[in-house]
C-alpha positions as CSV (number, residue, x, y, z in Angstrom):
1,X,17.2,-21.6,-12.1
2,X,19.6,-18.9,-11.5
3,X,17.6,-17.8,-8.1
4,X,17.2,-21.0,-7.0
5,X,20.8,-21.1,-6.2
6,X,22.1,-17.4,-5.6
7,X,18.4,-16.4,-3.4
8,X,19.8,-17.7,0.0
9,X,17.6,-19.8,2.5
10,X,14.6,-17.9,3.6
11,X,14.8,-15.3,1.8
12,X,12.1,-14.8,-0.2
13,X,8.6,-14.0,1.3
14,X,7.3,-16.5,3.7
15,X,9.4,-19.0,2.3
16,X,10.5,-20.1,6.0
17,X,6.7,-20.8,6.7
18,X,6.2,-22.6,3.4
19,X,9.5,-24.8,3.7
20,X,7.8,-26.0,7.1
21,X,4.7,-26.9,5.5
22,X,6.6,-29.0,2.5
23,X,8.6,-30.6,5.4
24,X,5.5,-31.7,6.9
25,X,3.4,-32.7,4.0
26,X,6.9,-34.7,2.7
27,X,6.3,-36.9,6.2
28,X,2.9,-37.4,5.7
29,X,1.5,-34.6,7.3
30,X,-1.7,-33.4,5.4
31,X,-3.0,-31.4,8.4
32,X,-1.7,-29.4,11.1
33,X,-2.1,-29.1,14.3
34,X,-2.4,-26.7,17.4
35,X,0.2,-26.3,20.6
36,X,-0.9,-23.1,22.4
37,X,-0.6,-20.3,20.1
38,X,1.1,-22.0,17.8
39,X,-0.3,-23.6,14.6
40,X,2.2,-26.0,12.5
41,X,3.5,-29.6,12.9
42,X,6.7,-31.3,14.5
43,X,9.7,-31.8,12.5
44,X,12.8,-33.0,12.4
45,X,14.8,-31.0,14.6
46,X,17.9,-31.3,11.9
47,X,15.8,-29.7,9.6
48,X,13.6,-27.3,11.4
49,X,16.8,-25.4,12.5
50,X,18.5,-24.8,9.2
51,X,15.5,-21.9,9.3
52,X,15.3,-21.3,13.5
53,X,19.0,-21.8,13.9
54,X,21.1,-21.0,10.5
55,X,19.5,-18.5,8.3
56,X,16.4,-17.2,10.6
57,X,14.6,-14.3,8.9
58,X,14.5,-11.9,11.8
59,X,17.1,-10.0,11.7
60,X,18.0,-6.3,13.1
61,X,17.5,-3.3,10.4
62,X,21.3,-3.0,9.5
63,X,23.5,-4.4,6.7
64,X,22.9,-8.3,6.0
65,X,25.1,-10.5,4.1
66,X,25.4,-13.8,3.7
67,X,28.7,-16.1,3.4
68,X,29.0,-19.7,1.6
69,X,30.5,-20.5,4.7
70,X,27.3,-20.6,6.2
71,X,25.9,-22.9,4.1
72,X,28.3,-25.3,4.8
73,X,28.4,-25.1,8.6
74,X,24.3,-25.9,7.9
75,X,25.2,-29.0,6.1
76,X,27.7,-30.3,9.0
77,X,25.4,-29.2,11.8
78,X,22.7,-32.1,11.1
79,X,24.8,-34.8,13.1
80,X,24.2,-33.0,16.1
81,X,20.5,-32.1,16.0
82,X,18.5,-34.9,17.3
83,X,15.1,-35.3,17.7
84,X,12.4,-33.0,16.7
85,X,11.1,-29.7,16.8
86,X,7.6,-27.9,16.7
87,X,7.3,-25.4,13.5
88,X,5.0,-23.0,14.0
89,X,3.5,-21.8,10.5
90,X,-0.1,-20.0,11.0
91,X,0.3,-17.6,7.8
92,X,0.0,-20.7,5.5
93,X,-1.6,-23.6,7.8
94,X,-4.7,-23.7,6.1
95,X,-3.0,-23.4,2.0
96,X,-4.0,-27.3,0.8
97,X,-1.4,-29.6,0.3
98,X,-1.5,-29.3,-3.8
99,X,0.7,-26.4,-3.6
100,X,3.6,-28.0,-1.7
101,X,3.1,-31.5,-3.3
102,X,6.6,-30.4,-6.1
103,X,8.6,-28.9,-3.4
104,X,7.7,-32.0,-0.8
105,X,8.9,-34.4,-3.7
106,X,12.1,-32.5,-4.1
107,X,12.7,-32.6,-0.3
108,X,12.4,-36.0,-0.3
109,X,14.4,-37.0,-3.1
110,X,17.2,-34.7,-1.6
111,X,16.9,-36.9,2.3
112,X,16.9,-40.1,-0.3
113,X,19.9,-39.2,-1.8
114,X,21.3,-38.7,1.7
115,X,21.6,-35.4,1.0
116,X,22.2,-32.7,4.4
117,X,19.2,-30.8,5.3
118,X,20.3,-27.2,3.6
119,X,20.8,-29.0,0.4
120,X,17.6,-31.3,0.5
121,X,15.7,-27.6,0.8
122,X,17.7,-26.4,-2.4
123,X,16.1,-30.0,-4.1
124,X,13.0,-29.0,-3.1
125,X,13.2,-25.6,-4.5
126,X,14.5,-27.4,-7.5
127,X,11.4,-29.3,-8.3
128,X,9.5,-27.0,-7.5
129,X,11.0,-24.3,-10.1
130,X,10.8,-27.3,-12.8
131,X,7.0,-27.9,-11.9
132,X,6.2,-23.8,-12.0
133,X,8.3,-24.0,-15.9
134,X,6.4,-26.6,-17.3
135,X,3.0,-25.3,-16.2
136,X,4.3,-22.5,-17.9
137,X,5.2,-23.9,-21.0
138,X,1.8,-25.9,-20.9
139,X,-0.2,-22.5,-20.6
140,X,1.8,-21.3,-23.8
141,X,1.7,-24.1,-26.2
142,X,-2.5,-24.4,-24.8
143,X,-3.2,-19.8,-25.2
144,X,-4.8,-19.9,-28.7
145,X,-3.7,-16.2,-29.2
146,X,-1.8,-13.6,-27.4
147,X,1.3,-15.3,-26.5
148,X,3.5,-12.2,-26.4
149,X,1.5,-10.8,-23.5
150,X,1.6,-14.0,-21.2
151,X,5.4,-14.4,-22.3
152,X,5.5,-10.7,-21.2
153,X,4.8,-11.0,-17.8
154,X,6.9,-14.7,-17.4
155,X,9.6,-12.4,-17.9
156,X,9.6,-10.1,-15.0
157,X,11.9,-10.6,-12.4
158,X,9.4,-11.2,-9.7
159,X,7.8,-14.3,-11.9
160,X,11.3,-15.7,-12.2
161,X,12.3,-14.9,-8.9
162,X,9.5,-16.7,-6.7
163,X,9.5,-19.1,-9.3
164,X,13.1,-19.9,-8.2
165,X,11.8,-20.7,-4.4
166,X,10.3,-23.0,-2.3
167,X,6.9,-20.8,-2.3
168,X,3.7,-22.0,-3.9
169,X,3.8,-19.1,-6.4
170,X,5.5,-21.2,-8.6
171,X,2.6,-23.2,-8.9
172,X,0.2,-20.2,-8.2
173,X,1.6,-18.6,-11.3
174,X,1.5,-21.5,-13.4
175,X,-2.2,-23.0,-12.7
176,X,-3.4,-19.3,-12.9
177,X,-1.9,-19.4,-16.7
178,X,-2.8,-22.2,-17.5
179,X,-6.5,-22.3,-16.3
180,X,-6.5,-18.9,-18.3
181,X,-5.2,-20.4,-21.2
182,X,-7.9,-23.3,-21.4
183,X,-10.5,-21.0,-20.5
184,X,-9.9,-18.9,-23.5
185,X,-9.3,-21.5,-25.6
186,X,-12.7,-23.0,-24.9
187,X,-13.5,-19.4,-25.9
188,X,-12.3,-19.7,-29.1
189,X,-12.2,-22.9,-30.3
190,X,-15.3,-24.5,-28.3
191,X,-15.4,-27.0,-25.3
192,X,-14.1,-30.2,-26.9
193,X,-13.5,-33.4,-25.3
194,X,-10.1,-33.0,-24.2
195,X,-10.1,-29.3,-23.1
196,X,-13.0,-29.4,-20.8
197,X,-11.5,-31.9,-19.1
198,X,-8.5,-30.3,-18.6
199,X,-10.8,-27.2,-17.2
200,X,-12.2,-29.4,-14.9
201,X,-9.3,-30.6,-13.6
202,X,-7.1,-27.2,-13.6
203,X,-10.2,-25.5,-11.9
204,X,-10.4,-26.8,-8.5
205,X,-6.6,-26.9,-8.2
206,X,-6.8,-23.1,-9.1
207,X,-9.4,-23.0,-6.1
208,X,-7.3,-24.7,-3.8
209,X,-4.1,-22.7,-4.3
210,X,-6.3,-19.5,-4.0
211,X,-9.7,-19.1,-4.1
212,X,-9.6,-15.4,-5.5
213,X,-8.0,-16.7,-8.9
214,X,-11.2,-18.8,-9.7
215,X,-13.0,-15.9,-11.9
216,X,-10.2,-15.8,-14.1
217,X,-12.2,-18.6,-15.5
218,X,-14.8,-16.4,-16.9
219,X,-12.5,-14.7,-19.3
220,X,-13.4,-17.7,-21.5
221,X,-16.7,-16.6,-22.4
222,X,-18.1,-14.4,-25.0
223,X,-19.7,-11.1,-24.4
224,X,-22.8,-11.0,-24.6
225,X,-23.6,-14.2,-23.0
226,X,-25.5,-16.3,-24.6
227,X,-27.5,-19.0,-23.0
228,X,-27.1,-21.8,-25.5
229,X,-23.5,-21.3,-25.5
230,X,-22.1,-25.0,-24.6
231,X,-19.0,-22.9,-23.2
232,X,-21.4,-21.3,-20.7
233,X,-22.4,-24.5,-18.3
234,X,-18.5,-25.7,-18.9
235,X,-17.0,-22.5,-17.1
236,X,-19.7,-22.4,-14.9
237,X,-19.4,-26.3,-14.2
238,X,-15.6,-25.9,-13.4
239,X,-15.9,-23.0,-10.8
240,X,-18.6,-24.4,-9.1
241,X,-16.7,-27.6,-8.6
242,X,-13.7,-25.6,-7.7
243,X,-15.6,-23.4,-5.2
244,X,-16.8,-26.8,-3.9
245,X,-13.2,-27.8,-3.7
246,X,-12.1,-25.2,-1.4
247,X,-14.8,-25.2,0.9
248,X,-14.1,-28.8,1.4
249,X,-10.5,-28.4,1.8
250,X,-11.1,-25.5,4.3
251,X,-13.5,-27.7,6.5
252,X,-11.4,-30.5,6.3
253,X,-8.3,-28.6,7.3
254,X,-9.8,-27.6,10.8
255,X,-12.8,-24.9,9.2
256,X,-11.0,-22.5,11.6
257,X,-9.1,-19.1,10.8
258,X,-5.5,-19.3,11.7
259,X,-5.1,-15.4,13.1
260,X,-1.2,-13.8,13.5
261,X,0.8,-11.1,14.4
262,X,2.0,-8.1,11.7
263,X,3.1,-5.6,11.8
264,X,1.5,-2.4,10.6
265,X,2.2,-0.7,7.7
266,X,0.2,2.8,9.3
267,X,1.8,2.6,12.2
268,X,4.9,0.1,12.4
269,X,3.3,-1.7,15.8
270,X,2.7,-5.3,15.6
271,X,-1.0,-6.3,16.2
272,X,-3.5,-9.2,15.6
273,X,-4.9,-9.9,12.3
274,X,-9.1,-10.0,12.9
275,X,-11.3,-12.8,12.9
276,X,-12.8,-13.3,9.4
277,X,-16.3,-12.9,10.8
278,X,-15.7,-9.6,12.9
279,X,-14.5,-8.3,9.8
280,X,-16.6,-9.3,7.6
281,X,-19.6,-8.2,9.7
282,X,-17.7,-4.6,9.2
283,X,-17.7,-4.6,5.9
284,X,-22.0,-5.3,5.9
285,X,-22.6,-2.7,8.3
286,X,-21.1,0.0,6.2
287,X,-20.1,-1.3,2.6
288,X,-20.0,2.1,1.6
289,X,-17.4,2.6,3.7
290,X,-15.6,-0.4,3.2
291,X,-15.7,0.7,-0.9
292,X,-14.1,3.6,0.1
293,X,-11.4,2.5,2.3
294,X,-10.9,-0.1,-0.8
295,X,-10.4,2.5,-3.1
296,X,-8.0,4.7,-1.3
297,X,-6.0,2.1,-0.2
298,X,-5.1,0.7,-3.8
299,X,-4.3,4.6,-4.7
300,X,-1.8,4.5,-2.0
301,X,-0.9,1.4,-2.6
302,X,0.0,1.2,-6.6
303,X,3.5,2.6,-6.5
304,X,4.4,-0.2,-4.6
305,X,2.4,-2.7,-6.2
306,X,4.5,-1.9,-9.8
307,X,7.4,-2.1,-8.3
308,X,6.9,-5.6,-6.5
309,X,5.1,-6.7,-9.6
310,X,8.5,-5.9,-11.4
311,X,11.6,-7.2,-9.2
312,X,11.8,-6.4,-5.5
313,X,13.8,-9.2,-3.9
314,X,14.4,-10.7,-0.3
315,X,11.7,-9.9,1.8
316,X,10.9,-7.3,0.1
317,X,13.8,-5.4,1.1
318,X,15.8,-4.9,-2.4
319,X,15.1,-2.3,-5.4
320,X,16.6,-2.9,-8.5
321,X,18.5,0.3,-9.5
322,X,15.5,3.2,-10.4
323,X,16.1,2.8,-14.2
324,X,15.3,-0.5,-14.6
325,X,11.7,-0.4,-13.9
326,X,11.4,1.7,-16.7
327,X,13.1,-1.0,-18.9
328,X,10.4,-3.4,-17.8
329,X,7.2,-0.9,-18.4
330,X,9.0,-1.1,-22.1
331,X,9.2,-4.6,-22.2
332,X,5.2,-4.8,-21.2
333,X,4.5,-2.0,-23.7
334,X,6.5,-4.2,-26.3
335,X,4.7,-7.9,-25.8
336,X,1.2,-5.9,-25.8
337,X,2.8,-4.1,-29.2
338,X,3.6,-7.3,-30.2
339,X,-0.6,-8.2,-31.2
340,X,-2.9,-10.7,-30.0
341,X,-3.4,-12.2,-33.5
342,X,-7.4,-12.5,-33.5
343,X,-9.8,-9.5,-33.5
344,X,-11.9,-8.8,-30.7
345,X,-14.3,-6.4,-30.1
346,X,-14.6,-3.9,-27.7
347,X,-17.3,-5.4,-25.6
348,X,-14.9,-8.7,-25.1
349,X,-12.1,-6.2,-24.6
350,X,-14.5,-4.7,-21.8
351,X,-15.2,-7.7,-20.5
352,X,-11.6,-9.5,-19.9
353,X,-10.4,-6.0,-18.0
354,X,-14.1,-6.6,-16.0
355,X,-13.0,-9.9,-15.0
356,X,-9.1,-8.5,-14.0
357,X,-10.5,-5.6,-11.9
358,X,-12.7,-8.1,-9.7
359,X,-9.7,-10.8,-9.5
360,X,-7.7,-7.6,-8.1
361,X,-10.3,-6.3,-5.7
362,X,-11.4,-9.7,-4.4
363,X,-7.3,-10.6,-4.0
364,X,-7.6,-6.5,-1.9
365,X,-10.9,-7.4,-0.3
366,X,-9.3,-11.0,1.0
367,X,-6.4,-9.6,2.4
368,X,-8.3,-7.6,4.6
369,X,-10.6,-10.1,6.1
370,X,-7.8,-12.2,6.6
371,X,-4.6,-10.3,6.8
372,X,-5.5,-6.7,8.3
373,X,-6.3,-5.7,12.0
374,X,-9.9,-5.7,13.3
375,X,-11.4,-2.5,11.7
376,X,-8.4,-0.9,10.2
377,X,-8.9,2.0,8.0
378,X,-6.6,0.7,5.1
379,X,-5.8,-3.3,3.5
380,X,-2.5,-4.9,5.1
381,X,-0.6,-7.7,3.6
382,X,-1.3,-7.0,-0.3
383,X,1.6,-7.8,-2.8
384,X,1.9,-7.1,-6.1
385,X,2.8,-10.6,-6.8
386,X,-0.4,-11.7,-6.1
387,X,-1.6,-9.8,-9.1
388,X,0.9,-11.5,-11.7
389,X,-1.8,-14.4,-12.5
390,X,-4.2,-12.2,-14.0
391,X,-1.6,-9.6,-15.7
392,X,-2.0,-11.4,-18.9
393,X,-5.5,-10.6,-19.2
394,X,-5.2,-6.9,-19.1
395,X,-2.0,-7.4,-20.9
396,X,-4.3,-8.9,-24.1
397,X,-7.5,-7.2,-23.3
398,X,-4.7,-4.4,-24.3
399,X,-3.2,-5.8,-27.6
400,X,-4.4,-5.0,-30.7
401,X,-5.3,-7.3,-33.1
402,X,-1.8,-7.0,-35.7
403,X,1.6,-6.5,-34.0
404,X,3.6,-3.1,-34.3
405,X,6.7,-3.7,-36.5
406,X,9.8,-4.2,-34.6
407,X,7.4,-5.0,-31.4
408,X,9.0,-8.3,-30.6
409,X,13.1,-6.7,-31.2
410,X,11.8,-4.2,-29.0
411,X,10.6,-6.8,-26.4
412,X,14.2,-8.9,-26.9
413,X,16.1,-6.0,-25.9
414,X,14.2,-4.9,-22.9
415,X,14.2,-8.1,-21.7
416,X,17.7,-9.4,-21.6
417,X,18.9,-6.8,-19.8
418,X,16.4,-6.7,-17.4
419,X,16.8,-10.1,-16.7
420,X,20.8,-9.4,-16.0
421,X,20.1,-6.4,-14.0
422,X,17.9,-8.2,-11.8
423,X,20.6,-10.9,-11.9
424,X,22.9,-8.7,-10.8
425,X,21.0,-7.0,-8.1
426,X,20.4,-10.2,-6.3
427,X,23.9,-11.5,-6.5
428,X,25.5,-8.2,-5.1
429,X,22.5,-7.3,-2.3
430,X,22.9,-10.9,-1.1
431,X,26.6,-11.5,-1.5
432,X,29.0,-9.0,-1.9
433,X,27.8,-5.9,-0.4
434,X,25.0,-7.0,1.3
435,X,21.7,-5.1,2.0
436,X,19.4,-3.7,4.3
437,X,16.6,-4.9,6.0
438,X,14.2,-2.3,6.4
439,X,11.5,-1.8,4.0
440,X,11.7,1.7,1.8
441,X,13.1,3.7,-0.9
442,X,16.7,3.8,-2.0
443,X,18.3,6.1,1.2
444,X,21.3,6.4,-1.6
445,X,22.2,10.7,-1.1
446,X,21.9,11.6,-5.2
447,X,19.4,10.8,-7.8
448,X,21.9,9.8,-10.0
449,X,22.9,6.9,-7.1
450,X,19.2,6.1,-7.0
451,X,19.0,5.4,-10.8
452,X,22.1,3.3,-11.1
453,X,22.5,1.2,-7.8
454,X,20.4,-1.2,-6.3
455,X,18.8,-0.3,-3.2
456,X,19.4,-0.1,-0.3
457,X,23.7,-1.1,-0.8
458,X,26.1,0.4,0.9
């Protein structure tokens, strides 16, 4: 709750796109449609300018801050903003409605209340940070064991921070929990009544936010496989209906691949994502190849990965101060310290971390059929936020079966102060001294600055 009010508009990633697509779905648009180039819907022109007119997201690469003052010039702008607008939102035209449904509802409430546009948005994030906590705290009272590791990674920064915007990870995060939850509590406990059918339902939503998540499923089942196992044809029910699900939703929504421009992380030019069936067509003429580009770009790519899975705010753009990543690492080490509670062999052990790696190289292997040029030599577009969903898997396939003494102390005091670190970090980069908006390391001139200060600051 504490981002949703100090992130300003916009500022985390994509949210400008996403706040357009809850606009749209909150008037009744389900699909969207083309004009030119462009791939979105109209909107109110009121509203559509609070992100192309107040707080737009491309800015120069020098210091940014932002001023309350803003926010209220926002709020008395509406009066003069007639009609409407096209938005143009290709990087999430094709996401299903599902994932906006919470932050449409708080939109709507917010124009109901006859709220100004920049405060119906902040509603909107609103319910939608209330939906992403109680899918939360549904996954943890449901996981039959292991609480301490999905806890674990609720408390990074990055979980709390999305979770406190108008983007779908909020209710990413959450389904992914909780279908993992379920899953493994079929695994333990059997497929009764009640808990397959919330599988069945949690499944195809899981598809529909994201249909690399769906094999998280699988972590419910027992190694070996058995054939008789009633859990067996339960999972395997629920993904095939969710894999159903998202074709259905993909055909529906136009079939089509919405391609757009980025900008490269190899060589800083912007270029053209590549049709999904050029690139595809790459990877089946040489998967050999493909296998290896796969593999060196996660090598090069890890660094960054742990340190967006931790707490990197804005757009990307802000590092905690050096020392706190550490802090966090701890905090992990601490909740998998703190024991699982049930024994498991090593073959189950095996098998969760099989079913983690696949989630993680089907999450690379999508990003570069859909987000990476046409034959690129390396994955574009990857965040390590897309791998917080299946962290508590590898977190428990970790954990041993009794906690370490002092485990959970240890976890208390790593977290708290993380959490006010990160607190602090956002607070000062986005209001008081401001930050930069180029992607990088901390240009701070000592070590010792890079340790203490966020980055980039002054």
């Amino acid at each position: 709750m504490f981002f949703v009010i100090v992130t300003p508009p916009f500022q985390a990633p994509d949210e400008n796109q996403h706040y357009m697509k809850a606009l749209a779905l909150s008037e009744g648009g389900v699909l969207t449609r083309k004009r030119g180039a462009m791939i979105g819907a109209d909107l109110p022109h009121a509203a559509h300018a609070i992100h192309a007119a107040d707080f737009p997201t491309e800015g120069p690469p020098i210091l940014r801050r932002f001023h309350r003052d803003a926010l209220a010039r926002s709020a008395a702008a509406d009066e003069g903003r007639p009609g409407r607008s096209f938005g143009d939102f290709p990087n999430v035209a094709s996401y299903s409605p599902t994932l906006y449904a919470p932050g449409s509802a708080g939109i709507l409430l917010g124009r109901w209340a006859g709220l100004p546009w920049i405060h119906a948005f902040y509603a909107g994030r609103f319910v939608n940070a209330l939906t992403g906590l109680a899918l939360l705290f549904a996954a943890l009272r449901l996981l039959p064991f292991g609480r301490n590791a999905m806890l674990g990674v609720a408390l990074l920064p990055t979980f709390a921070y999305q979770t406190g915007s108008l983007s779908p990870d909020a209710i990413i995060n959450g389904l992914g929990f909780l279908g993992l939850s379920l899953a493994l509590r079929i695994g333990v406990g059997g497929a009764t009544r009640g808990h397959s059918a919330a599988l069945i339902v949690t499944g195809p939503l899981l598809a529909l936010c994201k249909g690399v998540y769906l094999p998280m499923l699988a972590a419910g089942l027992h190694w070996p496989l058995l054939r008789q196992d009633r859990r067996l044809p339960i999972i395997g029910a629920t993904m095939a209906i969710g894999a159903i699900a998202f074709v259905m939703w993909m055909q529906m929504s136009g079939g089509s691949q919405a391609l757009y421009h980025i900008q490269s992380r190899k060589t800083g030019e912007t270029t053209m994502t590549a049709p999904l069936r050029d690139q595809l067509a790459l990877i089946v003429a040489d998967p050999t190849g493909f296998a290896r580009l796969l593999a060196d770009s996660v090598r090069e790519r890890v660094p960054v990965y742990m340190l967006q899975i931790v707490g990197r705010f804005g757009w990307n753009a802000i590092l905690m101060p050096m020392l706190a990543y550490p802090l966090a690492f701890l905090m992990l080490g601490a909740s998998i310290l703190s024991g699982a509670g049930v024994r498991f062999g090593i073959g189950q052990r095996l098998w969760w971390l099989a079913v983690a790696i696949g989630v993680a190289l089907l999450i690379e292997t999508a990003m570069y059929l859909t987000g990476t040029p046409l034959g690129a030599d390396y994955i574009q577009g990857t965040q390590g936020r897309y791998f917080l969903p299946v962290l508590p898997l590898v977190l428990l396939a970790l954990s041993p079966e009794r906690g370490w003494r002092g485990a959970a102390r240890l976890r208390m005091l790593s977290a708290i102060p993380l959490s006010m670190i990160a607190a602090v970090t956002a607070f000062d980069s986005f209001w008081v001294h401001g930050f930069v908006t180029r992607d990088g390391m901390p240009p701070h001139g000592s070590v010792a600055r890079t340790l203490v200060l966020p980055s980039p600051r002054w």
